[in-house]
C-alpha positions as CSV (number, residue, x, y, z in Angstrom):
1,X,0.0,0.0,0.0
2,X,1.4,3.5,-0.6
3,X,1.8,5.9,1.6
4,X,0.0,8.9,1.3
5,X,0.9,11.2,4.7
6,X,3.7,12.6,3.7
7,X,5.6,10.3,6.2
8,X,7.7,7.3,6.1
9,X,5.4,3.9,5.9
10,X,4.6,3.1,9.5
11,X,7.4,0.1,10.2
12,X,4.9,-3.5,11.1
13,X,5.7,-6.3,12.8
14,X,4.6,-9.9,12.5
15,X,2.4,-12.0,14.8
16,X,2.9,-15.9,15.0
17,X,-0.3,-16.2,12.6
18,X,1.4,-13.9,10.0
19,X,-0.6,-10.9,10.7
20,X,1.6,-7.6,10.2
21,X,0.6,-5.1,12.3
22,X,1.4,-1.2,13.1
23,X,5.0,-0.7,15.3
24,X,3.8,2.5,16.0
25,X,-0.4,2.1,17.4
26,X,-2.8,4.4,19.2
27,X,-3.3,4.0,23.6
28,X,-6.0,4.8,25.3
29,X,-5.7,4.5,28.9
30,X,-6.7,7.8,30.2
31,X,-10.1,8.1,27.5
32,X,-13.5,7.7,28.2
33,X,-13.5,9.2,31.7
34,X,-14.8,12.6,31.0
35,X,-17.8,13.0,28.2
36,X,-16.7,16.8,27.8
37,X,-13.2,15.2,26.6
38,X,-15.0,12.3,24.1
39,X,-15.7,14.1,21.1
40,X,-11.6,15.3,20.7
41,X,-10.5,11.9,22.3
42,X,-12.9,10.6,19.1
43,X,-11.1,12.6,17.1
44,X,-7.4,12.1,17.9
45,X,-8.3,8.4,17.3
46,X,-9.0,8.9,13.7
47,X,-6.8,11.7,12.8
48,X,-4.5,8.8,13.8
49,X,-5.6,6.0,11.6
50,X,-5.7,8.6,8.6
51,X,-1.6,8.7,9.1
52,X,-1.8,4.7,9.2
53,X,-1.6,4.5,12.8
54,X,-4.2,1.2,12.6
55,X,-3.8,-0.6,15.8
56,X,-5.6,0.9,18.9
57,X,-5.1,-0.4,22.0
58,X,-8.2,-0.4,24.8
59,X,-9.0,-2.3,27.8
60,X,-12.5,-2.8,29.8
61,X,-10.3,-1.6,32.8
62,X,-9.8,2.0,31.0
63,X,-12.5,4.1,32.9
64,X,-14.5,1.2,33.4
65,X,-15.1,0.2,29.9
66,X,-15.6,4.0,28.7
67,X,-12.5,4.0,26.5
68,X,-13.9,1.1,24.5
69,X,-16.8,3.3,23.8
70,X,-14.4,6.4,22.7
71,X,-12.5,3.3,20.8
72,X,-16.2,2.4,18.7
73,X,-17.0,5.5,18.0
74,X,-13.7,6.7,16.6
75,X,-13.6,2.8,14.5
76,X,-17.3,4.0,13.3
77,X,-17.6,3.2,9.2
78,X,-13.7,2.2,9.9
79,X,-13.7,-1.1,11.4
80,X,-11.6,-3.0,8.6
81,X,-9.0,-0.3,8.8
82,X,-8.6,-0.9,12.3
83,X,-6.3,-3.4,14.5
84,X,-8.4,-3.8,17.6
85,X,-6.7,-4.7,20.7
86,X,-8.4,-5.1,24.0
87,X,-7.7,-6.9,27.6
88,X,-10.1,-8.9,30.1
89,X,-9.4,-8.1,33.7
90,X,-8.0,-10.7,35.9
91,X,-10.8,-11.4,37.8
92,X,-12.8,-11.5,35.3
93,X,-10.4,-14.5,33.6
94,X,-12.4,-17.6,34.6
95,X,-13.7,-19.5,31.3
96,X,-17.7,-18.1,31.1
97,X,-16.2,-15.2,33.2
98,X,-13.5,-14.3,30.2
99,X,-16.3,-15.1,27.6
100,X,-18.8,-12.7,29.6
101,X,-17.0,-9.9,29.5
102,X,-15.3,-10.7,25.5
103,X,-19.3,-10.0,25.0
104,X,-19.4,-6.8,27.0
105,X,-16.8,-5.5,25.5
106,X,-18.1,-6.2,22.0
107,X,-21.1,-4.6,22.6
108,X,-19.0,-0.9,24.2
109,X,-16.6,-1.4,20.9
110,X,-19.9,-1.8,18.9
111,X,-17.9,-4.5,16.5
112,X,-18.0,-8.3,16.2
113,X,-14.7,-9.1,17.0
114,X,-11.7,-7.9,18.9
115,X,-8.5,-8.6,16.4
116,X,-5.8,-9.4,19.8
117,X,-7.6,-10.1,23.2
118,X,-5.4,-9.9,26.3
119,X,-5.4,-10.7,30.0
120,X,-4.5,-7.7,31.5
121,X,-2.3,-9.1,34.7
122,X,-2.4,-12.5,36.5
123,X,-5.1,-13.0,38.9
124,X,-6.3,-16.0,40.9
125,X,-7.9,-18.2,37.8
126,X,-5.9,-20.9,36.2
127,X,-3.9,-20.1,32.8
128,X,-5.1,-23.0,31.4
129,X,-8.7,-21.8,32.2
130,X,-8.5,-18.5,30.6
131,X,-6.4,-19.8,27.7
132,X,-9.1,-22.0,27.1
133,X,-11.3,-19.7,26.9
134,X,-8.9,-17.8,25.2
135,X,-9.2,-20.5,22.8
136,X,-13.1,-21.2,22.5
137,X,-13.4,-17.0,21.8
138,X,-11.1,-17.3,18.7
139,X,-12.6,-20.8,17.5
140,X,-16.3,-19.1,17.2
141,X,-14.6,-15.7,15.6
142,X,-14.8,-13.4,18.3
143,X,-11.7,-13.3,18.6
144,X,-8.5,-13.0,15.9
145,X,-6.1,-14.1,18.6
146,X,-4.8,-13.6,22.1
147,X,-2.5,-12.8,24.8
148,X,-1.1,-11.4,27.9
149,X,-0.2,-8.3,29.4
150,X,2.3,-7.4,32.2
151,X,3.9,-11.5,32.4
152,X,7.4,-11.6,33.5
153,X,9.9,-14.3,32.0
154,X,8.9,-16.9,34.9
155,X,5.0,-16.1,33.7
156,X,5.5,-16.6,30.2
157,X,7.1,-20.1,30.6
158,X,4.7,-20.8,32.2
159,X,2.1,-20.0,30.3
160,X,3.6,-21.6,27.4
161,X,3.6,-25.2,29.5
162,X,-0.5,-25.4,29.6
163,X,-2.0,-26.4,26.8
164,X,-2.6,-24.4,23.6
165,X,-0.5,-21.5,25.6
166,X,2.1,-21.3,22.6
167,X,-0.6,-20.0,20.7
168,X,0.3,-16.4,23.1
169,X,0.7,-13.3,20.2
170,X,2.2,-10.9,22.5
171,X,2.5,-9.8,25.7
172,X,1.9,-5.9,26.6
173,X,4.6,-4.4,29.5
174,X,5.9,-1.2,30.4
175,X,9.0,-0.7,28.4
176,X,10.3,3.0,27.6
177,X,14.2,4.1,28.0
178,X,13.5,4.8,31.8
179,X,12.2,1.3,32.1
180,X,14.7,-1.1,30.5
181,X,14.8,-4.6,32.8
182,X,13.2,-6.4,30.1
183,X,15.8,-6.3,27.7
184,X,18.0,-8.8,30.3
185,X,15.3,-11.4,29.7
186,X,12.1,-11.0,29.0
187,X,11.8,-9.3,25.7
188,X,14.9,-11.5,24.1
189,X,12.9,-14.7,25.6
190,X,9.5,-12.9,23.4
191,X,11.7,-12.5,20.4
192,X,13.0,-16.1,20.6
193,X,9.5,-17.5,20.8
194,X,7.8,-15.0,18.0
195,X,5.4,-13.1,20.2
196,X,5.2,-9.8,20.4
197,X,6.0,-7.3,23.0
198,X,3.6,-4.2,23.1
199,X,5.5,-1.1,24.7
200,X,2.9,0.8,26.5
201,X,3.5,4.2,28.5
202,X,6.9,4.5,25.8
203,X,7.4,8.0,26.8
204,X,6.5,7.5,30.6
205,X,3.8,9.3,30.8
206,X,5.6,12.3,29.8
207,X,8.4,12.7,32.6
208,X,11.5,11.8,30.5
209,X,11.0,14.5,28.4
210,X,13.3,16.9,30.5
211,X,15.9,14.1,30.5
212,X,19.0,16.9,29.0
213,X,20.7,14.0,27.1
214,X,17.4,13.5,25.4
215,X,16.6,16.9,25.0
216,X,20.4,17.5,23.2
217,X,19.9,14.5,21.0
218,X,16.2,15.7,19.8
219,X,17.7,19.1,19.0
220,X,20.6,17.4,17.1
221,X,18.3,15.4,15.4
222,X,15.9,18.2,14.8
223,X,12.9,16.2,16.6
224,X,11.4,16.3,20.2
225,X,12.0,14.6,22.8
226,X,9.2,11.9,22.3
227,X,9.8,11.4,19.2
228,X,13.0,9.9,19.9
229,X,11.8,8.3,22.5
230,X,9.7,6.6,20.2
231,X,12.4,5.8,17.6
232,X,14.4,4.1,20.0
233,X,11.4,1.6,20.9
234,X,10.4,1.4,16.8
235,X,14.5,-0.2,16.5
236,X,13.5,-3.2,18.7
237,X,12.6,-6.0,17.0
238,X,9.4,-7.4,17.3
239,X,8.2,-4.4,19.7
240,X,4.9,-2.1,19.3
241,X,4.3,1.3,20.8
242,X,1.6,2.6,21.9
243,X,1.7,6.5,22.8
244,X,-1.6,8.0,24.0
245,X,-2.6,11.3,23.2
246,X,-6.0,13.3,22.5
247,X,-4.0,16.0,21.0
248,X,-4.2,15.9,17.0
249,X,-0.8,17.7,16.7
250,X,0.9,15.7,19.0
251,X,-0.2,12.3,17.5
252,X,1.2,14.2,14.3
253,X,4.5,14.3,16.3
254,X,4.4,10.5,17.5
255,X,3.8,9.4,14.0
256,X,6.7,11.7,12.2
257,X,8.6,9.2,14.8
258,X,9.3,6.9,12.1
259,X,10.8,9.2,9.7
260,X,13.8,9.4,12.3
261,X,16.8,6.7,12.1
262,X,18.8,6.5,14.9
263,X,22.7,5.9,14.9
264,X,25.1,3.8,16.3
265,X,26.6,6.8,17.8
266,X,22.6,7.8,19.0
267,X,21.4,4.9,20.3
268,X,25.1,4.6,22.2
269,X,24.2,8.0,23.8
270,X,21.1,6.7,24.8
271,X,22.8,3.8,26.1
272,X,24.6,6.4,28.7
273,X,21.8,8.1,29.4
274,X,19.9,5.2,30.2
275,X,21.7,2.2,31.1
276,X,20.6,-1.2,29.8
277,X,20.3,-3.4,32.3
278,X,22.6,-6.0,33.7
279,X,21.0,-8.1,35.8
280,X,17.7,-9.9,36.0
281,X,14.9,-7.0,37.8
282,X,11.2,-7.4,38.5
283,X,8.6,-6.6,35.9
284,X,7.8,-3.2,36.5
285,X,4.1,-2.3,36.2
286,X,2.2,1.1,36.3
């Protein structure tokens, strides 16, 4: 497909059922919770799939099931164009309680299917009792395909020892340059095994912004500060951001994220700035 933005083609990356799908999506954790806000939250979500931002990310957690809405209207006479992603909550995970709330959520999102349905965090049910369900959703069309959010390495094998759980597509953590553990294990462990890692908060939540290294290298590179931010994550293989924003001109700026190529020399700057890790850490979570 050509692009027609005026940027550089939004990168993809491939899912184990050969799906590609946008590196570079649309958050919305922080939409739906004021009805004064809906109509430019609406609004930020299609100005983004115009510039081939396709996959939005939602969650019944995200005020309560009111950024689904925001999600089905802004998909509204779109929902082809559209990579949906959405999560169950834990408690929620039992089999008829996962395919109870599959059906809630279909109704908010006002579609017939939800293209990558994720548990959100671990909770008391059984893997093998949500992935069955998991399973069953997927089988009857509901569902395109599944998988986790906020698993550590210890998780993931685990889930990938109960039947049908290698069937996981990706598995959504906090990941930005201030949050970097996962490169020790967890995200070479996802790359190894073909599922994909969804990066949410990338620019955490706005407070490395200031970060002077960052700022120097934006100015260098004539770009802000998120947008390099955002570069750095779109060099990982087999990662997908997910910036929020309800801001038109600053989902502009996330998106002219993947005109910038980052150096050797840049991404060893950024390596000083923010230190890989060298040890195994906890999953961080927000």
């Amino acid at each position: 497909m050509t692009d027609t933005t005026g940027f550089d083609p939004v990168p993809t990356v491939t899912l184990p059922d050969g799906r590609d799908v946008p590196a570079l999506g649309l958050g919305t954790w922080g939409m739906g919770e004021d009805a004064a806000h809906a109509p430019a939250e609406t609004a930020s979500l299609r100005h983004g799939l115009d510039l081939g931002m396709t996959l939005i990310d939602t969650a019944e957690m995200y005020a309560d099931g009111g950024a689904e809405i925001v999600t089905g209207r802004a998909m509204a006479g779109r929902r082809d164009e559209v990579f949906l992603v959405s999560k169950v909550y834990p408690w929620n995970a039992s089999f008829k309680g996962t395919l109870a709330a599959c059906e809630r959520s279909l109704r908010r999102l006002d579609t017939d299917r939800i293209d990558l349905y994720l548990l959100h965090w671990r909770g008391e049910h059984p893997l093998g009792e949500t992935v069955r369900a998991f399973e069953w959703l997927k089988k009857e069309g509901h569902i395109g395909a599944w998988g986790v959010s906020n698993f550590d390495t210890d998780d993931m094998k685990e889930l990938l020892d109960v039947p049908d759980g290698g069937n996981c597509a990706a598995n959504q953590v906090l990941y930005n340059l201030s949050r970097r553990g996962i490169e020790y294990d967890l995200l070479p462990f996802c790359q190894q095994n073909g599922i994909a890692v969804m990066a949410y908060s990338p620019i955490e939540q706005g407070r490395i912004l200031r970060h002077p290294a960052l700022a120097s290298l934006a100015a260098e590179k004539n770009a802000t500060p998120a947008q390099i931010a955002l570069a750095f994550l779109l060099e990982r293989e087999g990662v997908i951001a997910i910036p929020k924003s309800a801001n038109q001109s600053r989902v502009e700026e996330n998106r002219a994220a993947t005109d910038i190529d980052l150096s050797d020399d840049d991404l060893a700057v950024l390596d000083h700035a923010f230190p890989p890790p060298t040890r195994k850490t906890p999953l961080e979570m927000l």
